[in-house]
C-alpha positions as CSV (number, residue, x, y, z in Angstrom):
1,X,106.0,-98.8,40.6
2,X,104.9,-96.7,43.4
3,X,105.2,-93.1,40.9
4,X,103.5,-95.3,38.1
5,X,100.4,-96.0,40.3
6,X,100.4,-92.5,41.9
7,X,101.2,-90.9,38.2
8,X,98.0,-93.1,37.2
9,X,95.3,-92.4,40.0
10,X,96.6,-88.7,39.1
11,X,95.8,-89.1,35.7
12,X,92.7,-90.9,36.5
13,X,91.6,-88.2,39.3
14,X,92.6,-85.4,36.7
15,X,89.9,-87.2,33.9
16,X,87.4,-87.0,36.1
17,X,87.9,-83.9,37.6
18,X,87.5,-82.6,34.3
19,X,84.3,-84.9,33.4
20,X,82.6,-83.8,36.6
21,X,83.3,-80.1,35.8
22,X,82.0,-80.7,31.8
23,X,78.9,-82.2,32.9
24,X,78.3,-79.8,35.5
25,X,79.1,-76.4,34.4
26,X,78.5,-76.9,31.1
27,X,76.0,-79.3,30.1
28,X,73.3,-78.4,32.1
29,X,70.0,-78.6,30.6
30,X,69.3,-74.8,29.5
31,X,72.8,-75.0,28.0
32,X,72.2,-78.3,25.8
33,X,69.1,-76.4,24.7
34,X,70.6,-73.2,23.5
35,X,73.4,-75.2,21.9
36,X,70.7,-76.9,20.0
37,X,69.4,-74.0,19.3
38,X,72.5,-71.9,17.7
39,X,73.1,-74.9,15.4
40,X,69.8,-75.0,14.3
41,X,70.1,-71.2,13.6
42,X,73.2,-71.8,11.9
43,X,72.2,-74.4,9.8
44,X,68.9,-72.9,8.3
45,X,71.0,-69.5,7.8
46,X,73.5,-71.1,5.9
47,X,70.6,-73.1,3.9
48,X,68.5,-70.3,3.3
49,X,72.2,-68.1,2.3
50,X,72.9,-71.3,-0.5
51,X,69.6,-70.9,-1.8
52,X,69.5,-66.7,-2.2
53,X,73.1,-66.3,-3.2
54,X,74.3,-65.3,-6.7
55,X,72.8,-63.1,-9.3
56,X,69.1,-64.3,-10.8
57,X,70.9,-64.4,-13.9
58,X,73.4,-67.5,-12.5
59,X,70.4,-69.7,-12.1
60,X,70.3,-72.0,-14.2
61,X,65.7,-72.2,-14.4
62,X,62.8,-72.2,-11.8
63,X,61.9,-74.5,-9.0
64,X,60.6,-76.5,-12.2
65,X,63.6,-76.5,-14.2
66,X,62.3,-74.0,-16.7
67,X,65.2,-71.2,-18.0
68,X,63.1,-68.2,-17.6
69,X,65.7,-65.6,-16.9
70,X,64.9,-63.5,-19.4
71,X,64.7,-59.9,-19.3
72,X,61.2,-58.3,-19.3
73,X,61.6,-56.4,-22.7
74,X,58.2,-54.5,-23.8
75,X,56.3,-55.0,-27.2
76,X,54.5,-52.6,-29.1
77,X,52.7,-54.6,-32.3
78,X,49.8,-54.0,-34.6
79,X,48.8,-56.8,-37.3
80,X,46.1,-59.3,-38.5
81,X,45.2,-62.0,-36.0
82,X,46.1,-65.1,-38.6
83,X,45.3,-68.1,-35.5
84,X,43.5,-68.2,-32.4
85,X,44.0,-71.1,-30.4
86,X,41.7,-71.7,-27.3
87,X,42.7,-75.3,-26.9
88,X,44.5,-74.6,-22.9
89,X,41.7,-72.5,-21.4
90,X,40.2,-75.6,-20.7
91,X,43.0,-75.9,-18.4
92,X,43.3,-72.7,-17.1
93,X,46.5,-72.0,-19.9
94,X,46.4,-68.6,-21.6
95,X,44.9,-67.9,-24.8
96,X,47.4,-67.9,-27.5
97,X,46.9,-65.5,-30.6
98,X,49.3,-65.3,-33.9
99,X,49.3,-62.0,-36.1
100,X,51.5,-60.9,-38.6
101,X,52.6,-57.4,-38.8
102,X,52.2,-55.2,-42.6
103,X,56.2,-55.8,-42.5
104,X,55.4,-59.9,-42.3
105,X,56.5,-60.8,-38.8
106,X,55.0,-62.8,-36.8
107,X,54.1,-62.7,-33.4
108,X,52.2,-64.6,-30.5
109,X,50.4,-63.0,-28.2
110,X,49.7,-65.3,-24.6
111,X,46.5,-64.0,-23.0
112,X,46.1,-65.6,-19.4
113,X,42.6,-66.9,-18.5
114,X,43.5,-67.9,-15.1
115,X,43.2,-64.8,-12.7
116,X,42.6,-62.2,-15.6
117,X,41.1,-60.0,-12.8
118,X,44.2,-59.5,-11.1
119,X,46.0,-59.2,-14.6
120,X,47.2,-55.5,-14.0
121,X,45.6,-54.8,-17.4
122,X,42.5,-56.6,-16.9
123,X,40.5,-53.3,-17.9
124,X,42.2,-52.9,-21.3
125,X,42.3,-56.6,-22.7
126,X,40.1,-57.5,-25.4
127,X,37.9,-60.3,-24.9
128,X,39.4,-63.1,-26.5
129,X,36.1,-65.0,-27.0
130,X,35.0,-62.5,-29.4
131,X,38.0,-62.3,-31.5
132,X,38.1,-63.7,-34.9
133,X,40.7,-64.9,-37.2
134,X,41.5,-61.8,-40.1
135,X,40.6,-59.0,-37.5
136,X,43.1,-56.4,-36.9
137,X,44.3,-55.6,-32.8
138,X,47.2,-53.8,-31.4
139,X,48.6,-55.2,-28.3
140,X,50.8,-53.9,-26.0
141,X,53.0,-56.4,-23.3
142,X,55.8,-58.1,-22.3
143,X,58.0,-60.7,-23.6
144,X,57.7,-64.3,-21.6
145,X,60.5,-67.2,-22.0
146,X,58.9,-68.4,-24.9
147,X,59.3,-65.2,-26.7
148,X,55.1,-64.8,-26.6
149,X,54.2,-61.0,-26.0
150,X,52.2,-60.9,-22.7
151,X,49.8,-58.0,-22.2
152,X,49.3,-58.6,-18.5
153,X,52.1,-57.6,-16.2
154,X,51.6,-53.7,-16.0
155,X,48.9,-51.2,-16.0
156,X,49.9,-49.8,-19.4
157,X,49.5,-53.3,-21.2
158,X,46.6,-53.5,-23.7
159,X,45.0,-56.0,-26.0
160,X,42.9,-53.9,-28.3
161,X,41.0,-54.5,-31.6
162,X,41.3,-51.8,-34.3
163,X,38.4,-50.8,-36.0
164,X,37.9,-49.2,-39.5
165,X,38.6,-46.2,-38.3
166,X,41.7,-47.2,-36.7
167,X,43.0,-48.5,-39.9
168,X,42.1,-44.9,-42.1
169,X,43.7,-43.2,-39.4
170,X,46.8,-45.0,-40.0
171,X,46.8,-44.8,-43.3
172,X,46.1,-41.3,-43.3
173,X,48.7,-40.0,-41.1
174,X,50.9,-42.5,-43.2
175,X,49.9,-40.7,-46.7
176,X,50.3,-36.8,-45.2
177,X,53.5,-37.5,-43.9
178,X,54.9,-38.7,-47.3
179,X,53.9,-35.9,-48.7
């Protein structure tokens, strides 16, 4: 009995031997803080890591949900404005324009109204008020999600109407190279 009660108060010295040392040496106040700290820094580096990984093309949308991972693919067209709707400005949504090409394609051209100024275009648009249905423009921009050309995202975008001498010219150079 003697060894059990020695072997115990041993055992019992031995756990608070090491207690007192733990809280001590190691959990002093400056060291509980930079503890806190590390895992702090861990944890937002891993979050910010889960968010950022993967190629843009793995995502499956936008904060919103939207699947806008489309490539930027530029559009050169020329056609007969055959709708002009105005309907989201009110809103601050982009003007939206159909035309139709000679060939018969159509197309729909999304002119932001919100922030044209900083459009890197904004000195080459058209102003949209003063189109009309049946006038001819030439537009230059880039495809959105919704397939809508976008004249808006570089300094070579244009929205431009083409005027009657703009149309002979065409036809012109059309009719000397066929000959």
């Amino acid at each position: 009995m003697l060894n059990g009660n020695v072997s115990h108060t041993t055992s019992n010295l031995f756990k608070v031997d090491i207690t007192h040392f733990y809280l001590k040496n190691i959990m002093n106040g400056r060291t509980v803080v930079v503890i806190v700290v590390v895992l702090l820094i861990l944890i937002i580096g891993w979050a910010f890591y889960a968010q950022t990984s993967g190629e843009p093309n793995d995502l499956d949308g936008d904060f919103f949900g939207n699947n806008n991972n489309m490539d930027f693919v530029t559009q050169d067209v020329e056609g007969e404005i055959t709708n002009i709707d105005r309907s989201q400005i009110i809103v601050d949504g982009p003007t939206l324009i159909s035309l139709e090409t000679e060939a018969g394609i159509q197309y729909e051209v999304a002119v932001p109204s919100m922030g044209i100024n900083l459009c890197a275009a904004a000195g080459s648009l058209e102003d949209t008020a003063e189109l009309m249905v049946g006038e001819r423009i030439e537009v230059r921009g880039q495809l959105n999600g919704e397939g809508q050309i976008v004249p808006c995202e570089s300094p070579l975008d244009y929205l431009r109407l083409m005027t009657a001498d703009d149309n002979s010219t065409a036809t012109t150079t059309a009719t000397s190279t066929a000959s």
